[in-house]
N, C-alpha and C positions, 0 to 999 in steps of 0.2 A: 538691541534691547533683549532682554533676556525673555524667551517665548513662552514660558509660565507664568511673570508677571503679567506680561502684554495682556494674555489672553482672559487677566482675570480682570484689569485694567478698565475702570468705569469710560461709558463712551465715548465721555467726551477726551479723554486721555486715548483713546483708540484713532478717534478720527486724528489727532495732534499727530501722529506716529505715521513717517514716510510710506510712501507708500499705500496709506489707509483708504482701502476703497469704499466699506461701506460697517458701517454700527454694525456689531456681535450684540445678541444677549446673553445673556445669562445660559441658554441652556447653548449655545452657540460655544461660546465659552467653555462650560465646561465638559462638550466634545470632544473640543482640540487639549485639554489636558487629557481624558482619557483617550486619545487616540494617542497623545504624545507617550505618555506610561504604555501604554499595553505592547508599542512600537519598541521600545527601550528593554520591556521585556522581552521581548519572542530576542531583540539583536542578544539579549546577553544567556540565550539561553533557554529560560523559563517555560516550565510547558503549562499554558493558560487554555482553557477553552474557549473554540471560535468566537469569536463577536456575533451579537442576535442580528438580525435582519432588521433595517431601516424604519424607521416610523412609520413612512410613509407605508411599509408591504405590510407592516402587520399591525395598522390602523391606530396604535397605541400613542399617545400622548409625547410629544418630544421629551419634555421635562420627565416624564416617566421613565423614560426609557433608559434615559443618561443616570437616574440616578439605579435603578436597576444594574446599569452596566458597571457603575460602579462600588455597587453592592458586590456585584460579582467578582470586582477586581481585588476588593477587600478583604476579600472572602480565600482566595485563590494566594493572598499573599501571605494570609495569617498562616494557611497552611504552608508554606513553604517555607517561612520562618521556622518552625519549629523541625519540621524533617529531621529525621537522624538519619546518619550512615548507615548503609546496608551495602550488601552484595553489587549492585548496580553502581551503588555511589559510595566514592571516596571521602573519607573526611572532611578534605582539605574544598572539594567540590559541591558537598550540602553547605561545608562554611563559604564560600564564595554562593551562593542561592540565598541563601540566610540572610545577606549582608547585602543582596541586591532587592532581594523582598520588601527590606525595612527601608533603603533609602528608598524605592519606588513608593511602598506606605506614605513617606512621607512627602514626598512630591505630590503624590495623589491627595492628600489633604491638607496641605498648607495653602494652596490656593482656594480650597473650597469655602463657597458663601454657608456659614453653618444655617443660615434660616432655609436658603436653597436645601440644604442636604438635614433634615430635620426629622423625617418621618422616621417612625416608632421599627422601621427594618432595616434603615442604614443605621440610628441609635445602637441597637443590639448588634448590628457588626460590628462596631466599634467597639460592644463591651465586650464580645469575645474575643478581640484580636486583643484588650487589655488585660484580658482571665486567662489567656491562652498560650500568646505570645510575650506580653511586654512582661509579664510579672518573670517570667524563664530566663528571659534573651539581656533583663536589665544587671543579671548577677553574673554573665558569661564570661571565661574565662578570655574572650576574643573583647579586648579594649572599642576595635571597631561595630563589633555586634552590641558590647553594653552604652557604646557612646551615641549611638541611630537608636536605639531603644529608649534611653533615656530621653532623646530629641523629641520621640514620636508621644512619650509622657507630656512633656510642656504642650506641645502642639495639640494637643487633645482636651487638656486642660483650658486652652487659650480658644478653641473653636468650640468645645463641648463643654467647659468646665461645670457650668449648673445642671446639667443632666447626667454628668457622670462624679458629682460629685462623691458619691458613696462608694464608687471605683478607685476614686482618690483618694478617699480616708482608709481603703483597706492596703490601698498601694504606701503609702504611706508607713501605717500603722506596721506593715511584716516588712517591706523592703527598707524604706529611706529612714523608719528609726534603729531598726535593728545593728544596722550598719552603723550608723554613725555614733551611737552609744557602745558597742563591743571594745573593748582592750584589744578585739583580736582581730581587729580590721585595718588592711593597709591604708598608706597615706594616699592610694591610688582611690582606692574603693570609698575611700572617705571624701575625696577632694569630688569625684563625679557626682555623689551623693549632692552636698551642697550646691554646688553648679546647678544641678533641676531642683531643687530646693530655691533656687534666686530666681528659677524661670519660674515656679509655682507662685510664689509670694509677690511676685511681678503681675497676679491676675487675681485683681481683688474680690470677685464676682464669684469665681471658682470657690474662694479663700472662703469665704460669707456662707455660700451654699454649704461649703464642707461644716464651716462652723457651726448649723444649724442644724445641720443634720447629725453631727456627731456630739460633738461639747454642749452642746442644748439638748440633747437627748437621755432621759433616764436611762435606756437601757445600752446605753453605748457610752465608748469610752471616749478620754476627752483628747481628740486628737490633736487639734490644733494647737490648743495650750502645749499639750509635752513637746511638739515641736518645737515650738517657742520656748521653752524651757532647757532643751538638747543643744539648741541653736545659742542661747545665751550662756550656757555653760562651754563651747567648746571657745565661741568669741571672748571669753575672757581666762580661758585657759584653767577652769576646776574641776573638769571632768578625764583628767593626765589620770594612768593607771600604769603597773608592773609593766602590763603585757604592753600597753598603747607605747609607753616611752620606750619600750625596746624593738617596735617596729616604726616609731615615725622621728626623723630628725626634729630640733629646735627647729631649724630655718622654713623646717616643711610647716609644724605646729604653726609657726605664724602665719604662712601663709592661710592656712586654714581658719584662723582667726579670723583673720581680714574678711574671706569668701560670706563665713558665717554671720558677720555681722554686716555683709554687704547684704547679707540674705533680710535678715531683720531690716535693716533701713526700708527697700525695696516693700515690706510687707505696710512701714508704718506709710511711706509715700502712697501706696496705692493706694488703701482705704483711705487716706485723706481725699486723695481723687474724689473716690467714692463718693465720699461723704460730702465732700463739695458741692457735687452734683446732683446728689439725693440728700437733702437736709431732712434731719430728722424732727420732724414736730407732731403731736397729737397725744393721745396718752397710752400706757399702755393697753392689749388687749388680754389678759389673764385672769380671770377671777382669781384674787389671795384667797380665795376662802374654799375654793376645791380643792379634795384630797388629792395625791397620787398615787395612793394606795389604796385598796381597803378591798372590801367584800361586793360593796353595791353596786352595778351595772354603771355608773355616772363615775366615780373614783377611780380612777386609769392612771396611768404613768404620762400617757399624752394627752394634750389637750385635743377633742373631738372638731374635725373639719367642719361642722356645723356650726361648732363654737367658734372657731376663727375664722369665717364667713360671716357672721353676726360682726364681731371684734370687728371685721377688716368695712364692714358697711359699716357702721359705726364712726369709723375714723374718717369716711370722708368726705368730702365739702360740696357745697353744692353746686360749686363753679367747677368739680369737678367733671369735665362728659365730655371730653377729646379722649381719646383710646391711651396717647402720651400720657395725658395729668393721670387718668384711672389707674395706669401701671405704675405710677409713680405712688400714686394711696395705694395702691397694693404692697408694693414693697417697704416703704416709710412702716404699714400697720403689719408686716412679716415681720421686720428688724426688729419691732418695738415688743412684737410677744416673744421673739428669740432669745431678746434681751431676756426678758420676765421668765422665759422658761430657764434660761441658763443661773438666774437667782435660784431660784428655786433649785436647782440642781444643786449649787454650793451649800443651800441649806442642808439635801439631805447628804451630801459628802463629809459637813461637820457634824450630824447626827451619826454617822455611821465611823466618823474618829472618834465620838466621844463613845458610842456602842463598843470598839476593838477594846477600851482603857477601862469602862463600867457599864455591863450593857444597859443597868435598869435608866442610868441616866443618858444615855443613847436612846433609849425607844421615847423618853419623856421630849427629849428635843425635837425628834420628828414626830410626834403628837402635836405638840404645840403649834409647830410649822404646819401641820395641818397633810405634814405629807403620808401616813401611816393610821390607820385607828389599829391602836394598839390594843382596845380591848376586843380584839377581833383575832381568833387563831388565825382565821386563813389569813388574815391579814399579814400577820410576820413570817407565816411560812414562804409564801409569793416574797416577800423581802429577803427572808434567807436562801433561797434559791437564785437569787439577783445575783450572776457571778461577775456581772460589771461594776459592785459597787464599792468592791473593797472590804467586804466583810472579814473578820479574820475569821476562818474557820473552826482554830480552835476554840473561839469564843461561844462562835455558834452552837459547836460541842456542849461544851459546859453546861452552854442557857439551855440546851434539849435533853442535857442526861439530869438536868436538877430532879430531885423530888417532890414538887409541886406542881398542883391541881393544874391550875393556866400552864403549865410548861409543859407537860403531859398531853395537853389538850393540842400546842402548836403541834409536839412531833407527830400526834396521831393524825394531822392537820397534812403535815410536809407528806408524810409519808402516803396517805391519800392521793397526792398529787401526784404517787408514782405508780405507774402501772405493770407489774409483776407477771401479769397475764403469759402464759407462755415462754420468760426467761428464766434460762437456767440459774440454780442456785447463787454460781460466783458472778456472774453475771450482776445478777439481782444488787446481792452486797455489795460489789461495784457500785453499782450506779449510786443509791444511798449513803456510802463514807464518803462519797464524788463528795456531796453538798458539804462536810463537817470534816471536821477531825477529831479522833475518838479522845477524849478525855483522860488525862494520867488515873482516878477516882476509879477503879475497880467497880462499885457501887452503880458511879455514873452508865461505863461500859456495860452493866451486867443491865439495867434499864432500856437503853438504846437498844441491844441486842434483843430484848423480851418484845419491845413494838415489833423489831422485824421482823421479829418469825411470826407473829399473830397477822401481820398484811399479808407476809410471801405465802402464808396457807390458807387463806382467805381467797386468793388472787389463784392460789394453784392445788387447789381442792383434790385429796386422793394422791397428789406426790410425795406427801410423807405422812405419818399419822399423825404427828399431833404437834401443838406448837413446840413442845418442849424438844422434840426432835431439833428442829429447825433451830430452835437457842443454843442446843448443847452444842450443835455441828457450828454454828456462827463461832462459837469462842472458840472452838478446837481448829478453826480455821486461822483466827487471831492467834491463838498461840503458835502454830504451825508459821502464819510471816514470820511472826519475830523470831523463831527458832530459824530458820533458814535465812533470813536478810541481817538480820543483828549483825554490824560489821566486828564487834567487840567478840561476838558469839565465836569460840575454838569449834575447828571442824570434826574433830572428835566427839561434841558433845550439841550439834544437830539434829534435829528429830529425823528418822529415817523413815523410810514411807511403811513399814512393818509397824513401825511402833504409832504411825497417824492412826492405822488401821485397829489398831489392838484398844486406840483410846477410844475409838469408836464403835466398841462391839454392845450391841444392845438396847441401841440411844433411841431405836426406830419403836418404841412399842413394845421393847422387851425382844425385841428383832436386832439381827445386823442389816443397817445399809449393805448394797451388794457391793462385794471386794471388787469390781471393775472401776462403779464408781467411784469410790475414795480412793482408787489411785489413782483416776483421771484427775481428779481435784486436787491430787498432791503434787502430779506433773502441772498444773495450770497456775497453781501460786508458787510454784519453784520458776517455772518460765517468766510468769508475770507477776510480779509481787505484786499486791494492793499500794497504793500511795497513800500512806501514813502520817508523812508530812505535812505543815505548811509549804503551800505552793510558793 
């Protein structure tokens, strides 16, 4: 029998096993895995630090002890995973430690009971070896290092999944879509991708947590959906591009087809499980009549833990009071305000399509929806500053360079929200075009430009004299991008840093700014041009 299952092997399957002299528990158990790893280690090499002294000599809790020791083993892996070559070590010999770290990782956790191994500092080793190692070791050029990396994702997922859900929606969201959406990814990179994509979708529990925490979230993006969406586009074969059809064969594309919608099937069978199991009945718990935006202490983006504690007593029954039935109205009265929050998310996603096409009937939709009080500056500023909602910037632009009262009022509004204290000039204007994109309207630009330098001298009092410094230098800085990045722009007829300087003589108060820094500034947007664009 194979001595990892045996050991994890409930007792009555222990005593059944030849030889069985006498019932393991639990922490009995998972000794003999970590003496089995740490032994597999020291033979293939690994240098780990000693094993602690016995329960018994240093008085400490058996259960304590094991899961400390293999905290430490966790610990000790993660880093050896990641090691790079050096003087000591050969390539070829941190890649062979690399590749014994990760299959031991996972020996060491495929057996473990996750309630056994729960506590809030084995939790965090797990998220570091996921922020540390899995996210590096899943794109490695070594097939054997991405395919134990990829392994230890599922396996993490399927022991941890509800605690590390938010680990998973960012693993997701930079590794497994990026990949699988690119023209410019092999049929390699692309086939492992889906492969933990069917072992994710395989864990419904994981699935849900992520769902709730991301796709029900205002201020996050909706992860699971674009999955589902990635996944149903390569299963039916309409996401083929230049680059994709000249690195993956037909016969490969099908194959990938298959995988992908093997992947969806697996996600529909699971939550059926699910839902089997956990039947949803009682009513939602959301007030429709709270904002998600606004000015007041109560109008949040999220529903307040108070309030779904209310919500979640509310839903449940009186025959409820076994610890089983309670977590069962716990979860039933979770799902049903996830549900309700993820409406509402849709509401404000089509407030803010109908915002990119006509903002004023954008802002009227999430009014009504009650997501927004619009007649509240701060209110739309905190909205436009939302980089997860989709906003188009240039839009945004527009609505902050108009010439009206209320319009005037938000960007003095947004721009409050930024703290200028202490950053340098291009700095500053950085962070501010971040939120918009500058408007074609001249009129518009020469507006925005006026708010900024009245905050940045507000914020940086004695740095320059007066606002109008701080305007002339903002546009002379705008003209200076487009003079040096304009691709259409002949290099002959470039502003050169003599002539930045020369536009700028005077602007301080009847003063020049000092010639060191306008050439600093003319080195810093020639290095780093402002982004000008739609993202």
């Amino acid at each position: 029998k194979d001595p990892v299952n045996f050991v994890m092997a409930s007792p009555s399957q222990q005593n059944a096993a030849p030889g069985a002299s006498e019932v393991k528990g639990p922490d009995d158990a998972l000794r003999e895995v970590l003496d089995k790893v740490r032994a597999e280690a020291l033979k293939g090499g690994l240098q780990l630090p000693p094993a602690g002294a016995a329960a018994e000599e240093n008085q400490e809790p058996p259960s304590a002890r094991c899961q400390r020791d293999a905290l430490l083993l966790l610990s000790n892996f993660c880093e050896l995973s990641v090691e790079e070559p050096s003087a000591a070590k050969s390539d070829s010999q941190v890649l062979a430690e690399r590749q014994l770290a990760l299959k031991l990782t996972f020996e060491l956790l495929k057996p473990c009971d996750p309630v056994q191994m729960s506590s809030k500092h084995f939790l965090a080793g797990v998220r570091r070896l996921f922020s540390v190692s899995l996210t590096k070791n899943c794109l490695s050029d070594s097939v054997k290092v991405s395919a134990l990396a990829l392994d230890l994702v599922a396996i993490i997922a399927r022991k941890f999944g509800e605690s590390m859900c938010y680990e998973l929606g960012i693993f997701i969201d930079q590794i497994i879509l990026p990949v699988l959406s690119s023209g410019n990814s092999s049929w390699v990179q692309k086939h492992r991708m889906l492969q933990v994509s069917n072992k994710l979708f395989s864990e419904s529990s994981a699935m849900l947590a992520l769902f709730q925490s991301f796709d029900c979230d205002m201020q996050r993006k909706n992860v699971l959906e674009w999955m589902i969406e990635i996944l149903s586009r390569i299963s039916t074969g309409k996401y083929a591009s230049d680059e994709h059809a000249a690195l993956i064969k037909p016969e490969q594309e099908q194959k990938l087809r298959t995988v992908a919608l093997n992947a969806l099937l697996k996600l529909v069978t699971s939550l059926e499980q699910q839902a089997q199991s956990q039947p949803l009945d009682g009513k939602p718990g959301v007030d429709a009549e709270t904002p998600l935006a606004g000015t007041s202490p109560e109008s949040t983006l999220e529903v307040s833990e108070e309030k779904q504690e209310e919500r979640v007593a509310e839903s449940g029954t009186e025959d409820a009071k076994s610890d089983s039935t309670s977590f069962s109205c716990r979860t039933t009265s979770g799902t049903l305000l996830a549900v309700e929050q993820k409406q509402r998310k849709r509401e404000l996603q089509d407030g803010v399509s109908k915002f990119n096409l006509k903002p004023k009937r954008g802002l009227e939709h999430l009014k009504r929806a009650g997501l927004v009080m619009t007649e509240e500056p701060d209110a739309l500023a905190k909205l436009f500053r939302n980089t997860h909602l989709g906003l188009d910037k240039t839009t945004i632009g527009d609505y902050l360079g108009e010439d009206k009262a209320f319009n005037k009022k938000v960007l003095d509004s947004l721009l409050e929200s930024l703290d200028f204290t202490g950053i340098s000039f291009d700095e500053a204007l950085r962070a501010f075009l971040a939120i918009f994109r500058l408007p074609g309207e001249g009129q518009k630009i020469d507006r925005l430009m006026q708010h900024f330098a009245a905050k940045y001298v507000r914020d940086n009092p004695g740095k320059f004299s007066d606002e109008d410094c701080v305007y002339v230098l903002a546009y002379s800085v705008m003209m200076l991008q487009t003079s040096l990045h304009k691709p259409a722009m002949k290099e002959k007829d470039r502003m050169t840093k003599a002539q930045f300087i020369s536009q700028n003589r005077g602007i301080d108060g009847g003063k020049d700014l000092p010639k060191e820094f306008l050439e600093t500034l003319y080195d810093i947007v020639q290095r780093n041009p402002f982004s000008l664009q739609e993202d």
